[in-house]
PyMOL commands that place a pseudoatom at each C-alpha (Angstrom):
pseudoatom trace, name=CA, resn=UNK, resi=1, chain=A, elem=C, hetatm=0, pos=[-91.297, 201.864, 168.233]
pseudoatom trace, name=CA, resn=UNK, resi=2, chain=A, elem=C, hetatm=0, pos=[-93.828, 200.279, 165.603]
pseudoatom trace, name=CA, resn=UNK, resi=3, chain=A, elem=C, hetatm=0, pos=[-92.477, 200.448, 162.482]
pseudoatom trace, name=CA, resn=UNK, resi=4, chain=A, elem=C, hetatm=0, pos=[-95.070, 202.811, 160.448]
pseudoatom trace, name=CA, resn=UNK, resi=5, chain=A, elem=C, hetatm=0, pos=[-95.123, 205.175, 163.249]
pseudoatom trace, name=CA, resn=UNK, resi=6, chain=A, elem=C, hetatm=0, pos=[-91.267, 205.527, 163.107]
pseudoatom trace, name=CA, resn=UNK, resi=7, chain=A, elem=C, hetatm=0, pos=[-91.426, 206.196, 159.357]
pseudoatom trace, name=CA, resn=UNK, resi=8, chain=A, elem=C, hetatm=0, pos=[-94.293, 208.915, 160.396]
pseudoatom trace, name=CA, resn=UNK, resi=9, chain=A, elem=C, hetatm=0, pos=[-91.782, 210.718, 162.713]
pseudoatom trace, name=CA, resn=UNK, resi=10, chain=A, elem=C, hetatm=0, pos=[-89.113, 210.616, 159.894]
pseudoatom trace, name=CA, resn=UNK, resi=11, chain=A, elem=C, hetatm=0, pos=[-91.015, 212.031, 157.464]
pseudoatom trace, name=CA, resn=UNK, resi=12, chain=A, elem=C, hetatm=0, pos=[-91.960, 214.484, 159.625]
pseudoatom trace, name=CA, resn=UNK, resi=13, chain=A, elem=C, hetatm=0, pos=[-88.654, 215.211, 160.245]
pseudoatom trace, name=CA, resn=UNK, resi=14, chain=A, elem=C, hetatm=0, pos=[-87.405, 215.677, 156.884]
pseudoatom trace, name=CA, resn=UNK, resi=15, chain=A, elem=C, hetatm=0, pos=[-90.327, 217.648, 155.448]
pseudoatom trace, name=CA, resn=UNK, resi=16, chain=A, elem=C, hetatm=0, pos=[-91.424, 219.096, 158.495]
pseudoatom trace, name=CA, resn=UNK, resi=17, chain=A, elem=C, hetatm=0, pos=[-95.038, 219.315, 157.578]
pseudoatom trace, name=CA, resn=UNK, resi=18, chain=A, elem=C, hetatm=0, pos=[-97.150, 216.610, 155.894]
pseudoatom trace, name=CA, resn=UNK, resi=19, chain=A, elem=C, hetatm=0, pos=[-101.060, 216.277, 155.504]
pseudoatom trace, name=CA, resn=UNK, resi=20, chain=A, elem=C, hetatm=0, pos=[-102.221, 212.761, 156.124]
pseudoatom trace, name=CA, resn=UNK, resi=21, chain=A, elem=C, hetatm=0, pos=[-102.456, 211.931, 152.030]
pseudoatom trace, name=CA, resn=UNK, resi=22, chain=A, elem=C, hetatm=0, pos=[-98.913, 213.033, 151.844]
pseudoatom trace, name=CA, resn=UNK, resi=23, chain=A, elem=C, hetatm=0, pos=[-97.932, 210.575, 154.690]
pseudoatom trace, name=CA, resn=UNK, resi=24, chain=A, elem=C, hetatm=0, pos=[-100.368, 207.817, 153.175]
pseudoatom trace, name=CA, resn=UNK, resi=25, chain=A, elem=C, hetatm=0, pos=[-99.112, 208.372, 149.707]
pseudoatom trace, name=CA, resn=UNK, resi=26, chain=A, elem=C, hetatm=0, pos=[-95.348, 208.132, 150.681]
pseudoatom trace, name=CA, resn=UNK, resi=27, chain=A, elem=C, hetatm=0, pos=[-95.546, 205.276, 153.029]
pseudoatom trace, name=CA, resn=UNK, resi=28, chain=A, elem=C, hetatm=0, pos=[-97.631, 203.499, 150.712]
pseudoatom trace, name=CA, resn=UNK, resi=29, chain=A, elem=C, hetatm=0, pos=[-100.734, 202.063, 153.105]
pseudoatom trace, name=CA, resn=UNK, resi=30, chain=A, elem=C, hetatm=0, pos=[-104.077, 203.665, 153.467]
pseudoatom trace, name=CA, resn=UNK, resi=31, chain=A, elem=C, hetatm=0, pos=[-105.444, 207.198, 154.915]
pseudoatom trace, name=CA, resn=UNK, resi=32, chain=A, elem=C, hetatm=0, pos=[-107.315, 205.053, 157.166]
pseudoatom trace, name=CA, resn=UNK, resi=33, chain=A, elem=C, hetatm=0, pos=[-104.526, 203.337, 158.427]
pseudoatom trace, name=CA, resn=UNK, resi=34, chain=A, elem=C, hetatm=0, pos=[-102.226, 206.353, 158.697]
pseudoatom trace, name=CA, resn=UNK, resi=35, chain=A, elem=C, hetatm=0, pos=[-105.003, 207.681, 160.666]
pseudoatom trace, name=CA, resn=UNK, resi=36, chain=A, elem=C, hetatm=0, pos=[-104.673, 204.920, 163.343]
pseudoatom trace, name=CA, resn=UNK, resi=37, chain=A, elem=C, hetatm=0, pos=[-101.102, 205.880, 164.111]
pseudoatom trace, name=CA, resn=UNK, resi=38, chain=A, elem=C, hetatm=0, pos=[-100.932, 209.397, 163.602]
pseudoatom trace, name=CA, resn=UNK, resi=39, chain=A, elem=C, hetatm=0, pos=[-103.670, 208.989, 166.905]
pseudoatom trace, name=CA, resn=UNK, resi=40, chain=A, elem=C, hetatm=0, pos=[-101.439, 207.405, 168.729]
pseudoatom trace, name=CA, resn=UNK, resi=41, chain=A, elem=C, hetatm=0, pos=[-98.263, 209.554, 168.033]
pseudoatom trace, name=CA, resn=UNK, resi=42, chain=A, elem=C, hetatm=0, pos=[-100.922, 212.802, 169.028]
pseudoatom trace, name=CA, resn=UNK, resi=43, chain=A, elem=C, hetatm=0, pos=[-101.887, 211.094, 172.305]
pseudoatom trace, name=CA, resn=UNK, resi=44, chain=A, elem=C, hetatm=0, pos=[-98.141, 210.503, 173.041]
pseudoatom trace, name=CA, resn=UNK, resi=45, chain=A, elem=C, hetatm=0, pos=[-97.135, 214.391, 172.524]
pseudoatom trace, name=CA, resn=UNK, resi=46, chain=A, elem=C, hetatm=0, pos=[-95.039, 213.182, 169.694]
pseudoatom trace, name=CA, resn=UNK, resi=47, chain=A, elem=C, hetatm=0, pos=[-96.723, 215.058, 166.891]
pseudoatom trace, name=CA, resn=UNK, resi=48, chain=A, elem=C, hetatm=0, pos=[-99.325, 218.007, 166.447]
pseudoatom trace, name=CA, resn=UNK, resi=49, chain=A, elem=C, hetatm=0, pos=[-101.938, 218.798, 163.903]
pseudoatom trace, name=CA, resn=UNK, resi=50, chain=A, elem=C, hetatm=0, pos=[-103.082, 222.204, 162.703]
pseudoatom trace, name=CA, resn=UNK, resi=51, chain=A, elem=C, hetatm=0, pos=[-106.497, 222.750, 161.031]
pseudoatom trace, name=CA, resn=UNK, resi=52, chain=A, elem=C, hetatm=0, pos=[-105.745, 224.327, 157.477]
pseudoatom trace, name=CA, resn=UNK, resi=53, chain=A, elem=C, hetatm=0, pos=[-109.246, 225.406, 155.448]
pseudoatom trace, name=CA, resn=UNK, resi=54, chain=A, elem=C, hetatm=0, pos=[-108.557, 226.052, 151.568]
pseudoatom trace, name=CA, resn=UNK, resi=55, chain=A, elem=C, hetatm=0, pos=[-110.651, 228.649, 149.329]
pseudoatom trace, name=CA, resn=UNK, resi=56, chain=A, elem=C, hetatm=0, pos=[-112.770, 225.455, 148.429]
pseudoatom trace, name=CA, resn=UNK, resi=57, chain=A, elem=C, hetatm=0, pos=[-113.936, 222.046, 149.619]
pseudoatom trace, name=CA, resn=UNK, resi=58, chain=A, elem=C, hetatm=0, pos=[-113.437, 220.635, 153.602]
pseudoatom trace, name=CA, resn=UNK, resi=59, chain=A, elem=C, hetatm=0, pos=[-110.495, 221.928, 155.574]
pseudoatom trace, name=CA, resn=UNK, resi=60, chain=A, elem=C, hetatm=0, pos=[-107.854, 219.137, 156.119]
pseudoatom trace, name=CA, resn=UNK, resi=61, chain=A, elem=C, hetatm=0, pos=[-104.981, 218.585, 158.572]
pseudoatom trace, name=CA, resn=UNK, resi=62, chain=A, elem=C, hetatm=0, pos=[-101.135, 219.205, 158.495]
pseudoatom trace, name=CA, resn=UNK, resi=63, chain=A, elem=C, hetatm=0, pos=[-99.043, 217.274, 160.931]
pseudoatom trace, name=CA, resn=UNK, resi=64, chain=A, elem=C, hetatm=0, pos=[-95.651, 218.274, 162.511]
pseudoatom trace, name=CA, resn=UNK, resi=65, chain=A, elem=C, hetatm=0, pos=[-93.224, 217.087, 165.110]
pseudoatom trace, name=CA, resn=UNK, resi=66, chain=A, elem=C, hetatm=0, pos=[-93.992, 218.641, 168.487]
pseudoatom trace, name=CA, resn=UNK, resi=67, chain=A, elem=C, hetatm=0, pos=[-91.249, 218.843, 170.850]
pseudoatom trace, name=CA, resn=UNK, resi=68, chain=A, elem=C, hetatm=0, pos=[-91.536, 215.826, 172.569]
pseudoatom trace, name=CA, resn=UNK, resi=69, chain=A, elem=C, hetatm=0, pos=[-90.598, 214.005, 169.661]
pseudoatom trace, name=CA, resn=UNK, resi=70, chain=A, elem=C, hetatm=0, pos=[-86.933, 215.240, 169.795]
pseudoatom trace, name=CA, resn=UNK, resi=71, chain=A, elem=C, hetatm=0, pos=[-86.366, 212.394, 172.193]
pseudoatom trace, name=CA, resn=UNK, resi=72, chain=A, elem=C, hetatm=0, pos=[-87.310, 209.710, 169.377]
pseudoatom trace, name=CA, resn=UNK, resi=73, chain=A, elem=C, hetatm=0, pos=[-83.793, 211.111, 167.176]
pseudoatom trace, name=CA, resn=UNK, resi=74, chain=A, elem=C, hetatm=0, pos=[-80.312, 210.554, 167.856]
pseudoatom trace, name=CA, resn=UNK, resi=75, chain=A, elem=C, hetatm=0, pos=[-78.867, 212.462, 169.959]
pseudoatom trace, name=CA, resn=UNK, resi=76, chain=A, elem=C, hetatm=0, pos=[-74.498, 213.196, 170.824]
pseudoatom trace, name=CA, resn=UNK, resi=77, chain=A, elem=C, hetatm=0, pos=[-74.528, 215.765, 173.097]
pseudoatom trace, name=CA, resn=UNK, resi=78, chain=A, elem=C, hetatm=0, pos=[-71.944, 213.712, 175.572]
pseudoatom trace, name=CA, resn=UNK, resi=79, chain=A, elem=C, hetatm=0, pos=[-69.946, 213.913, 172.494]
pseudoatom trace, name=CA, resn=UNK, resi=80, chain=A, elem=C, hetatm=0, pos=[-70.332, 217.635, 171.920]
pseudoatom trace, name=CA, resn=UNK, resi=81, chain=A, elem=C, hetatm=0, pos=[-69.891, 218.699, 175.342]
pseudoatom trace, name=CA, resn=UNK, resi=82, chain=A, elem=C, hetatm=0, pos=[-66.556, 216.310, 175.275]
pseudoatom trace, name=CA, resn=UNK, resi=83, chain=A, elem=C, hetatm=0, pos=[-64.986, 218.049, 172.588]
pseudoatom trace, name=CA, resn=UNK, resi=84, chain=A, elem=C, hetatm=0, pos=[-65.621, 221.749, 174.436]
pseudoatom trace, name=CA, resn=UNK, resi=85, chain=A, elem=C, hetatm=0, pos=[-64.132, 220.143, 177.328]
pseudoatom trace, name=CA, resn=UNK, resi=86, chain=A, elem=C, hetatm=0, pos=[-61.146, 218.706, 175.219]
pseudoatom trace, name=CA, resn=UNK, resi=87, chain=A, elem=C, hetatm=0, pos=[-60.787, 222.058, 173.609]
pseudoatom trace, name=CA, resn=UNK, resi=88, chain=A, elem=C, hetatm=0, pos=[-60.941, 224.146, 176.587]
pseudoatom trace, name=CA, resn=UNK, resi=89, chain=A, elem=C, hetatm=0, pos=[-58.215, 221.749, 178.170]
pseudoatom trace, name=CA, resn=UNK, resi=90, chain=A, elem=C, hetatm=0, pos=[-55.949, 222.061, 175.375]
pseudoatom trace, name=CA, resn=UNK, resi=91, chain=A, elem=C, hetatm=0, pos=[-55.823, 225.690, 175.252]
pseudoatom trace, name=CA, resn=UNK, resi=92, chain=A, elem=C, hetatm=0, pos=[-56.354, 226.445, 179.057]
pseudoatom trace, name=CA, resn=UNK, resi=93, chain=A, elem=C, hetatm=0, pos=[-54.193, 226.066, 181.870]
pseudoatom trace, name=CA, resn=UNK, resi=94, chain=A, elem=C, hetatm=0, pos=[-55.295, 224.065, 185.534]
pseudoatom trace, name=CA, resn=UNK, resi=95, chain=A, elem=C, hetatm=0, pos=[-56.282, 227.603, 186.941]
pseudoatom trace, name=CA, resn=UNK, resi=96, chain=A, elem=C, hetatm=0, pos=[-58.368, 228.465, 184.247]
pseudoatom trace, name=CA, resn=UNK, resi=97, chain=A, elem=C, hetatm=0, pos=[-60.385, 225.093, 184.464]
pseudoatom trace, name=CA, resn=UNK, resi=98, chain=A, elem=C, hetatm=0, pos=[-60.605, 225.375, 188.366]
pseudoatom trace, name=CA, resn=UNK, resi=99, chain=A, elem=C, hetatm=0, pos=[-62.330, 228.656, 187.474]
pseudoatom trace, name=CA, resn=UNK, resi=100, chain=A, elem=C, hetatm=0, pos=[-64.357, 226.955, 184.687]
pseudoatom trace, name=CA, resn=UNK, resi=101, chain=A, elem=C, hetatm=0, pos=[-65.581, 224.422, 187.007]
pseudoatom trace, name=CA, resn=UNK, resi=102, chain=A, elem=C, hetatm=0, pos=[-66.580, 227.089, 189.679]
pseudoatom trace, name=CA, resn=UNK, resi=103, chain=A, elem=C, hetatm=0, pos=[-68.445, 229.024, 187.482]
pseudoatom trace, name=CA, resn=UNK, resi=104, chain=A, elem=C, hetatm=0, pos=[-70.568, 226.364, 186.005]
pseudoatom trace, name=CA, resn=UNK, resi=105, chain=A, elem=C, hetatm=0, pos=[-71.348, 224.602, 189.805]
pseudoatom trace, name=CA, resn=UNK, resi=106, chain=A, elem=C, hetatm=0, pos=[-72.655, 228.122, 190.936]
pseudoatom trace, name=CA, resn=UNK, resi=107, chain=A, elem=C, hetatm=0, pos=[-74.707, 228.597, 187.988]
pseudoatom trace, name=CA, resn=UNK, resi=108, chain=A, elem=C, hetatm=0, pos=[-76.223, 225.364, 187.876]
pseudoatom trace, name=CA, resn=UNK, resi=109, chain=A, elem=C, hetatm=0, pos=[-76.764, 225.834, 191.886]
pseudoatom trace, name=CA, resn=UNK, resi=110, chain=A, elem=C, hetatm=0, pos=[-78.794, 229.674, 191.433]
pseudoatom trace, name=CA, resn=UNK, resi=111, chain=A, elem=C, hetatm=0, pos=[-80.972, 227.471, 189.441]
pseudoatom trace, name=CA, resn=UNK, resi=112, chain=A, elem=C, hetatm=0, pos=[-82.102, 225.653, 191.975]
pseudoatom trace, name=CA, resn=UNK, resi=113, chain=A, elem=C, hetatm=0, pos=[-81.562, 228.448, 195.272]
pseudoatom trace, name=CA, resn=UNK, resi=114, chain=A, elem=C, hetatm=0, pos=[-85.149, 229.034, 194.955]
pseudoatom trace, name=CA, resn=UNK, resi=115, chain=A, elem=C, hetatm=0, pos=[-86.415, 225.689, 195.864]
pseudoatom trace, name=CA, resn=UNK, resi=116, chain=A, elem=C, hetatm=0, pos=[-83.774, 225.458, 199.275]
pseudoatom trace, name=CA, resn=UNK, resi=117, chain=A, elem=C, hetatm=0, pos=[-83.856, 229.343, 200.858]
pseudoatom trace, name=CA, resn=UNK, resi=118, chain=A, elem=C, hetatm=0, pos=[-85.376, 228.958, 204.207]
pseudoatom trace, name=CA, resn=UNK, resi=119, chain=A, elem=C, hetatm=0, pos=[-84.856, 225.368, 204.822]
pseudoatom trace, name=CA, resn=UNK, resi=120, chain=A, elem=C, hetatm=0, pos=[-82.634, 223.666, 207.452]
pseudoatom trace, name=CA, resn=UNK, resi=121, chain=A, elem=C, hetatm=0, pos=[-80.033, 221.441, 206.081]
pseudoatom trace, name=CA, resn=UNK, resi=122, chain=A, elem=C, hetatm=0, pos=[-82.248, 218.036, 206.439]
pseudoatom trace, name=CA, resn=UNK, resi=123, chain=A, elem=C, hetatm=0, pos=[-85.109, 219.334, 204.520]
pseudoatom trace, name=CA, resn=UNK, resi=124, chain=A, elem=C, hetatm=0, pos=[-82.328, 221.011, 202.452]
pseudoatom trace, name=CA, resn=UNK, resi=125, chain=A, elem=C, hetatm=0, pos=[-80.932, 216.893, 201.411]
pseudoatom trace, name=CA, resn=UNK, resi=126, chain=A, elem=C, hetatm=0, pos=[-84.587, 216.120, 200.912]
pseudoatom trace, name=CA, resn=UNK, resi=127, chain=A, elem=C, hetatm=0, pos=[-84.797, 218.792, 198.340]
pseudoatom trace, name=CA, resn=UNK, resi=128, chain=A, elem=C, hetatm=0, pos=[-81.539, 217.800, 196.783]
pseudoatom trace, name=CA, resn=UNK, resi=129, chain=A, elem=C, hetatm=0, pos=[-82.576, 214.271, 196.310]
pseudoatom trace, name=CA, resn=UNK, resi=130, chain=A, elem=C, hetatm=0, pos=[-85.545, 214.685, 194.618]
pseudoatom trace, name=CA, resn=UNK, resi=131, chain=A, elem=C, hetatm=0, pos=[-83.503, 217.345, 192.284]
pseudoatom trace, name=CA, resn=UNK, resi=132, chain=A, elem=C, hetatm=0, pos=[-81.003, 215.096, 191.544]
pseudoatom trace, name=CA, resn=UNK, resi=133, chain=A, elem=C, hetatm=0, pos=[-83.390, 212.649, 190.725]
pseudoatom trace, name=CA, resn=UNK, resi=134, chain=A, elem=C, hetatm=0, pos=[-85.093, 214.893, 188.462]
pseudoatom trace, name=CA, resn=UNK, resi=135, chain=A, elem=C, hetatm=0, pos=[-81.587, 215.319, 186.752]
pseudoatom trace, name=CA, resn=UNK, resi=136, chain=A, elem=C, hetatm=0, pos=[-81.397, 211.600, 186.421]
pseudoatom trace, name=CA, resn=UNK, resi=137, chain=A, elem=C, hetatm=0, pos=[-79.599, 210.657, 189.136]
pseudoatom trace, name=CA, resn=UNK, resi=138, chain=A, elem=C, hetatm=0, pos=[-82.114, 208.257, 191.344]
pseudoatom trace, name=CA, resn=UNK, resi=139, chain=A, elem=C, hetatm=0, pos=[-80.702, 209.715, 193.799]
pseudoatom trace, name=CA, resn=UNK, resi=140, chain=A, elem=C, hetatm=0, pos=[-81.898, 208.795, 197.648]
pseudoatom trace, name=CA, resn=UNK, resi=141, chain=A, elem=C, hetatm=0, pos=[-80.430, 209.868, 201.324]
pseudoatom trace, name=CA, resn=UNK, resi=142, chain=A, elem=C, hetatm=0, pos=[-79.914, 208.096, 204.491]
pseudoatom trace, name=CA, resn=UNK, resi=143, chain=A, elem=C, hetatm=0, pos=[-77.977, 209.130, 208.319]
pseudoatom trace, name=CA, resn=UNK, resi=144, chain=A, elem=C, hetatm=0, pos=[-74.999, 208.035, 209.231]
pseudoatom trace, name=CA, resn=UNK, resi=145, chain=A, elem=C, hetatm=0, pos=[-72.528, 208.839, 211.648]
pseudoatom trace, name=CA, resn=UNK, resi=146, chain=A, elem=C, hetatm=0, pos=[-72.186, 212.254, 212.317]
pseudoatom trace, name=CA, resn=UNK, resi=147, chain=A, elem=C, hetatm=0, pos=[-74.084, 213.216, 209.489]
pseudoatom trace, name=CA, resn=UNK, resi=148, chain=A, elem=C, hetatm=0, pos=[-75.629, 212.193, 205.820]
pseudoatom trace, name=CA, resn=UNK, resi=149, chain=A, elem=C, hetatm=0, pos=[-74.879, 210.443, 202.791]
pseudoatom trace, name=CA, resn=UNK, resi=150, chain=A, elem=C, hetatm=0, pos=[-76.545, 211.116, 199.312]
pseudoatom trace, name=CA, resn=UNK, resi=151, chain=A, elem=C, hetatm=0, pos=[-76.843, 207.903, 197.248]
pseudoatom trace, name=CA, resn=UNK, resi=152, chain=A, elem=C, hetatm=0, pos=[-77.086, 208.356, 193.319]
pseudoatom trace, name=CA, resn=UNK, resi=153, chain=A, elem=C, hetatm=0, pos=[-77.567, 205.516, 191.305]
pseudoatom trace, name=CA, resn=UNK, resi=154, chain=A, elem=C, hetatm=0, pos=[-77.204, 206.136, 187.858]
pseudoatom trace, name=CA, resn=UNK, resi=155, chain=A, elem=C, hetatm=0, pos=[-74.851, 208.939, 186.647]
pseudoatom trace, name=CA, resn=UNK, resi=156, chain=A, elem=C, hetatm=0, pos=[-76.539, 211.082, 183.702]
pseudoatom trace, name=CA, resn=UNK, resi=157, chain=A, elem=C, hetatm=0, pos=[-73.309, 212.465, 182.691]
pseudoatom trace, name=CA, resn=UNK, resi=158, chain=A, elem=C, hetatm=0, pos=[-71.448, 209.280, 182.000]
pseudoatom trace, name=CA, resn=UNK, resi=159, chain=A, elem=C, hetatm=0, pos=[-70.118, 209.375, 179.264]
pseudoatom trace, name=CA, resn=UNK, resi=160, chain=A, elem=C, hetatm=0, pos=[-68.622, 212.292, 179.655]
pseudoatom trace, name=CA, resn=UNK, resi=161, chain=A, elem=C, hetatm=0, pos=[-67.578, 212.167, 183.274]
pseudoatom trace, name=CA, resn=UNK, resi=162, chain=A, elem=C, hetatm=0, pos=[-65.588, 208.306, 182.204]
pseudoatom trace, name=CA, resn=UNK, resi=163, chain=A, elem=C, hetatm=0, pos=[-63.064, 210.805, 180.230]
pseudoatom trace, name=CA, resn=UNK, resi=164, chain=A, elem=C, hetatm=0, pos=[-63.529, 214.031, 181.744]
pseudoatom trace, name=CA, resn=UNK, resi=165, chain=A, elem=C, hetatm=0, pos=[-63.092, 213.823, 185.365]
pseudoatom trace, name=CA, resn=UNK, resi=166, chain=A, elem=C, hetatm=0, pos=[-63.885, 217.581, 185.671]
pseudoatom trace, name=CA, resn=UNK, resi=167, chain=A, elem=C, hetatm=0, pos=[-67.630, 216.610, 185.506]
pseudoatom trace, name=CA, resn=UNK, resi=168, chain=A, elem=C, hetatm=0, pos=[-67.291, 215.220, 188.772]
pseudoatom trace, name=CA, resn=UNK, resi=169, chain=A, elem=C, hetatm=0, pos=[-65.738, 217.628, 190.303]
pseudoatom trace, name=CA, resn=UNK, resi=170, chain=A, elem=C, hetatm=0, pos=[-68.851, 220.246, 188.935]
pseudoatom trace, name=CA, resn=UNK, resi=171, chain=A, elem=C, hetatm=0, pos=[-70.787, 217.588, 190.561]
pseudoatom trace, name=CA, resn=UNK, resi=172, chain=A, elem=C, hetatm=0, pos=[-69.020, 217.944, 194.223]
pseudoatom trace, name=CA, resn=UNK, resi=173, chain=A, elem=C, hetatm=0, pos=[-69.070, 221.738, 193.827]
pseudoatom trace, name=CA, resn=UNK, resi=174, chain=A, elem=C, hetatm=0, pos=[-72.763, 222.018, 192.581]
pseudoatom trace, name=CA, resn=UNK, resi=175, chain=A, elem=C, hetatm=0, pos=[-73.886, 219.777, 195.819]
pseudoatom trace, name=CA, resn=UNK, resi=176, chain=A, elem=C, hetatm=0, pos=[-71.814, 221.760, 198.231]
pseudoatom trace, name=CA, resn=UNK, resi=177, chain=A, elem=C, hetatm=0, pos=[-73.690, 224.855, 197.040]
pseudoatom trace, name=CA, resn=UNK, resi=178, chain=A, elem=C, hetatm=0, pos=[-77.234, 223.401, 196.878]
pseudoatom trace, name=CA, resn=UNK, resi=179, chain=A, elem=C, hetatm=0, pos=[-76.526, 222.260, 200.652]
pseudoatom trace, name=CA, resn=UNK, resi=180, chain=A, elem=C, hetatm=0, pos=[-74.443, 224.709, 202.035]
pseudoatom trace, name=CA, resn=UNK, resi=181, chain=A, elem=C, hetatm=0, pos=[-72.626, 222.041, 204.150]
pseudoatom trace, name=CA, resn=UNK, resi=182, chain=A, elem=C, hetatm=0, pos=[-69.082, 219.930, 204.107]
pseudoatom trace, name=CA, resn=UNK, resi=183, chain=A, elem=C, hetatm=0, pos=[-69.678, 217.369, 201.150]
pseudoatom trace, name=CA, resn=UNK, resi=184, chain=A, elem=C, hetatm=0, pos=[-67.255, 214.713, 200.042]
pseudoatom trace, name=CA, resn=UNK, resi=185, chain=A, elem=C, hetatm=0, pos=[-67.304, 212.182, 197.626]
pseudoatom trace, name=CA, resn=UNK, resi=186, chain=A, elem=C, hetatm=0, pos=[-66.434, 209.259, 199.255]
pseudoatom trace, name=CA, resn=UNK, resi=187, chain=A, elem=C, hetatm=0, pos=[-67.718, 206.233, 196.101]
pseudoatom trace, name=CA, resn=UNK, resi=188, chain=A, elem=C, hetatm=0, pos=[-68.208, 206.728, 192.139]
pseudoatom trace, name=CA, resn=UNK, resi=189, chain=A, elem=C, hetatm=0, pos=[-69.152, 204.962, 189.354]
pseudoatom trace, name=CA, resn=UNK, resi=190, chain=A, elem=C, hetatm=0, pos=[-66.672, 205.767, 187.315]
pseudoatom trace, name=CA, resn=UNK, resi=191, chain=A, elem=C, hetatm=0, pos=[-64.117, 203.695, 189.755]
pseudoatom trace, name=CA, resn=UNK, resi=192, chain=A, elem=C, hetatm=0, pos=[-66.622, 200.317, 189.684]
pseudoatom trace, name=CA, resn=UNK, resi=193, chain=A, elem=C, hetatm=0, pos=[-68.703, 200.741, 192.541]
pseudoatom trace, name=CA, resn=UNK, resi=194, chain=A, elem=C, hetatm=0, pos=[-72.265, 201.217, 190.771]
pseudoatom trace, name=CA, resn=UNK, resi=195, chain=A, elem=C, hetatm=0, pos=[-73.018, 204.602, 192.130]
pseudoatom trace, name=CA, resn=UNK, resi=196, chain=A, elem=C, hetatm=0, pos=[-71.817, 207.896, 193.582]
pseudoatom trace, name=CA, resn=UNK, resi=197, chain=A, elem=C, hetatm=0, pos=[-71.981, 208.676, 197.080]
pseudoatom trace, name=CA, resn=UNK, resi=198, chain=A, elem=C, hetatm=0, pos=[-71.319, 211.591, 199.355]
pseudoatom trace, name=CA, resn=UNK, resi=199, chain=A, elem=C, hetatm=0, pos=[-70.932, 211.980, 203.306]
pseudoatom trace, name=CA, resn=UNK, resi=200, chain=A, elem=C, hetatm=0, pos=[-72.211, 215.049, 204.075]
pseudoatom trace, name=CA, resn=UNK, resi=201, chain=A, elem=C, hetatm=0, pos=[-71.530, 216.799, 207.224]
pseudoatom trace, name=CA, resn=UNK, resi=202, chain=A, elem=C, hetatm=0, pos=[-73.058, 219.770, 209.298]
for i in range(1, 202): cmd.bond("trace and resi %d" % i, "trace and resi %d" % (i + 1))
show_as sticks, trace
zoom trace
């Protein structure tokens, strides 16, 4: 990102409000210039503007963060998510995570029931596909043999799944549900093949 329109965001950040003097004044270049950029970050959805009007003299703007912009900031939540799964490990036995891992693959799958009730199972792998690849997973389908296989090419949850294998295995369950059919895993990319797919029989 250009370099003034970075230090924008983090001043936004840290004083969550600013008017466009206070951003010119701390940056140290002119209204006029601020101006420039602070159009471009509103055009992006990165930051909003309120109208403010004082007792006396014009009204002037305040700028903020919208929530877009929460993409532009670091973010660990592989490494969050790894420690609950570390935790929950340490302190739970295998029968307790197989449970774990069932609950969270048919919550994540009522999520979605709305978008497959009524459909038959090859309209049901279309609808799949393009929800995977709304959860990241450029996902695409083809026919094989005696049934399907779901291609996904990039793995949203890898850096959690490379140490916690029970991702996958959410994964598996939370397809089987969506499609109501046999699914098995039969490539990942956590073993070096460059994607994850699954044969998928009626």
């Amino acid at each position: 990102m250009q370099k003034t329109r970075r230090q924008i965001l983090d001043l936004l950040k840290l004083r969550n409000r600013a008017t466009l003097d206070d951003l010119a004044r701390e940056i140290g270049l002119s209204p006029v210039t601020i101006r420039s950029h602070l159009s471009v970050l509103e055009r992006d959805d990165l930051i909003c503007s309120e109208e403010v009007r004082g007792r006396v003299g014009r009204p002037h703007f305040v700028y903020c963060l919208a929530v877009g912009a929460e993409v532009e900031f670091p973010r660990a939540y592989h490494e969050v998510a790894r420690r609950f799964l570390e935790g929950f490990r340490s302190v739970a036995g295998p029968e307790q995570m197989a449970q774990l891992i069932e609950v969270v693959a048919e919550r994540w799958a009522a999520e979605k029931a709305d978008r497959l009730n009524g459909k038959g199972l090859e309209a049901r792998i279309a609808e799949v596909v393009r929800i995977r690849s709304e959860e990241g997973a450029m996902a695409e389908w083809e026919k094989c043999d005696g049934g399907y296989r779901l291609l996904q090419h990039h793995c949203p949850a890898s850096r959690i799944a490379d140490l916690s294998p029970e991702v996958c295995q959410v994964e598996l369950e939370y397809l089987q549900r969506l499609l109501g059919a046999a699914v098995e895993r039969e490539g990942s990319h956590h073993h070096g093949e460059g994607k994850c797919s699954y044969r998928i029989t009626p």
